[in-house]
C-alpha positions as CSV (number, residue, x, y, z in Angstrom):
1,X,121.1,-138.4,192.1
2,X,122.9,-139.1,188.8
3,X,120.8,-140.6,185.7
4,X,122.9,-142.2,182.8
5,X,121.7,-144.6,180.6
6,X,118.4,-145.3,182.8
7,X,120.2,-146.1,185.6
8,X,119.5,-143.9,188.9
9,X,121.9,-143.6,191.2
10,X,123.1,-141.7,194.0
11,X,126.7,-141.2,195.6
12,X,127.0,-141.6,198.9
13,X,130.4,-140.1,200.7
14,X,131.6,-140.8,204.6
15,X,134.5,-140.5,206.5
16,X,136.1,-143.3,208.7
17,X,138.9,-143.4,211.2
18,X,140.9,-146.9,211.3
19,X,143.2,-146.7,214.2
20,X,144.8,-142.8,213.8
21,X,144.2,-141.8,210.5
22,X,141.0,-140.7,209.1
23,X,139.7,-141.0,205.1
24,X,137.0,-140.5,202.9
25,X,134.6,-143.4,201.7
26,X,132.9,-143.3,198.5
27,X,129.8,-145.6,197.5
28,X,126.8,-145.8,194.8
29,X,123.7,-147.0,195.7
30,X,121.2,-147.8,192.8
31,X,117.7,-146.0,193.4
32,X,114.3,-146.7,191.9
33,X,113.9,-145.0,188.6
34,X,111.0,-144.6,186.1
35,X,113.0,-146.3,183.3
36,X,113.6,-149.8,185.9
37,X,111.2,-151.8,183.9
38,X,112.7,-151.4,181.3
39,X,116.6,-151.8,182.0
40,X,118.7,-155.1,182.4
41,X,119.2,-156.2,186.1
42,X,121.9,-156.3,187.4
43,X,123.6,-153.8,186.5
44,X,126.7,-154.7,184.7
45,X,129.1,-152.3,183.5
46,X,131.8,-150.5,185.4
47,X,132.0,-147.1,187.3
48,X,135.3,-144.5,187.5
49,X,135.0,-143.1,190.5
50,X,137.4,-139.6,190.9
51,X,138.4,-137.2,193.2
52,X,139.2,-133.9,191.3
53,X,142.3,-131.3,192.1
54,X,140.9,-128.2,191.1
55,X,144.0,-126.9,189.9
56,X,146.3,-129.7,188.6
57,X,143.5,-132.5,186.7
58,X,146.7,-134.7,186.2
59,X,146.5,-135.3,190.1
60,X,143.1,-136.2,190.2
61,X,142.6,-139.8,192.1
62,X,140.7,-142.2,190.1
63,X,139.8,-145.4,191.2
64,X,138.3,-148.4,188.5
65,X,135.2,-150.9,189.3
66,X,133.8,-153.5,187.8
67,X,130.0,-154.6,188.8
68,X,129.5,-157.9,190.3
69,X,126.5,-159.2,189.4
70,X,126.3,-161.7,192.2
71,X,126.3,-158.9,194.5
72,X,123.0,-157.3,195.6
73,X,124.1,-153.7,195.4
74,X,123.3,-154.3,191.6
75,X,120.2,-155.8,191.5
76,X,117.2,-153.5,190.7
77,X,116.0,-152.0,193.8
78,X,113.0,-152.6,195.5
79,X,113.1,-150.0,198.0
80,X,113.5,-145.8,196.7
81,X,117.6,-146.2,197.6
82,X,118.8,-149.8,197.4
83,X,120.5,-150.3,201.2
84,X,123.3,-152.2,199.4
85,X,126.3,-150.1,198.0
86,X,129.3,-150.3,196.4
87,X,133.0,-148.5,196.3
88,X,135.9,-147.7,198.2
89,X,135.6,-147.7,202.0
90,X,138.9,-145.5,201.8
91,X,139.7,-144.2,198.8
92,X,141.6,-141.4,200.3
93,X,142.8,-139.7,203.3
94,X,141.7,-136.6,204.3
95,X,144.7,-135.3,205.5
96,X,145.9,-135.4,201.8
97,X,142.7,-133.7,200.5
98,X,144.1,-130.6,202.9
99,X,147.7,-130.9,202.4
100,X,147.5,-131.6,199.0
101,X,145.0,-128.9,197.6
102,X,142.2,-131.2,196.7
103,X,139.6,-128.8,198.6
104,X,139.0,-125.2,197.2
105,X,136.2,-122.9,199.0
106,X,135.6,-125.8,201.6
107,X,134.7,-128.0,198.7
108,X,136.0,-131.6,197.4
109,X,134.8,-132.3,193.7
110,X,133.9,-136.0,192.9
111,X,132.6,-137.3,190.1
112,X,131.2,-140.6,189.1
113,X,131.2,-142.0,185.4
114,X,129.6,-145.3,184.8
115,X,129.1,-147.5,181.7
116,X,126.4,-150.6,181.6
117,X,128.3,-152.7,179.4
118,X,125.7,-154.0,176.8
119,X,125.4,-158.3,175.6
């Protein structure tokens, strides 16, 4: 779970295999928080979502989003993880996460900035 700015969220990976190759999918899903009262639904702002190379940052894959307020993954949620998420259904392969040193001790690093954009 990841709390910025009174926003809860929480990052959901999975891997899928279109025809023969396989990647990794990366989503948020909002949560219910103790601060939801008092926040601006939806969420508008815009997440980074990265994949970090533990030993060469400059190779890190980053991907750029922008909310969509129309869209019901950023609405508050009504249930403890809103069913409705958002992100990259293949942001990577994981063949390159192998070949390309992305995993170190059987570990992939990503991280998720966001930034509610304010009126």
């Amino acid at each position: 779970m990841i709390n910025i700015q009174g926003f809860l969220r929480f990052l959901n990976q999975s891997f899928k295999s279109p025809d023969t190759h396989t990647f990794i999918s990366l989503y948020v899903h909002f949560m219910q928080g103790e601060f939801d009262d008092t926040l601006r639904w939806p969420f508008i702002g815009e997440f980074k979502m990265i994949i970090i190379h533990p030993s060469k940052p400059q190779e890190s894959i980053t991907e750029i989003m922008e909310s969509k307020p129309e869209a019901a993954a950023f609405s508050k949620p009504t249930l403890p993880r809103n069913p409705k998420g958002f992100g990259y259904p293949d942001i990577c392969s994981i063949s390159k996460v192998f070949s390309e040193g992305y995993v170190k001790n059987d570990t992939l690093v990503c991280k998720i900035l966001a930034k509610a954009l304010s009126d």
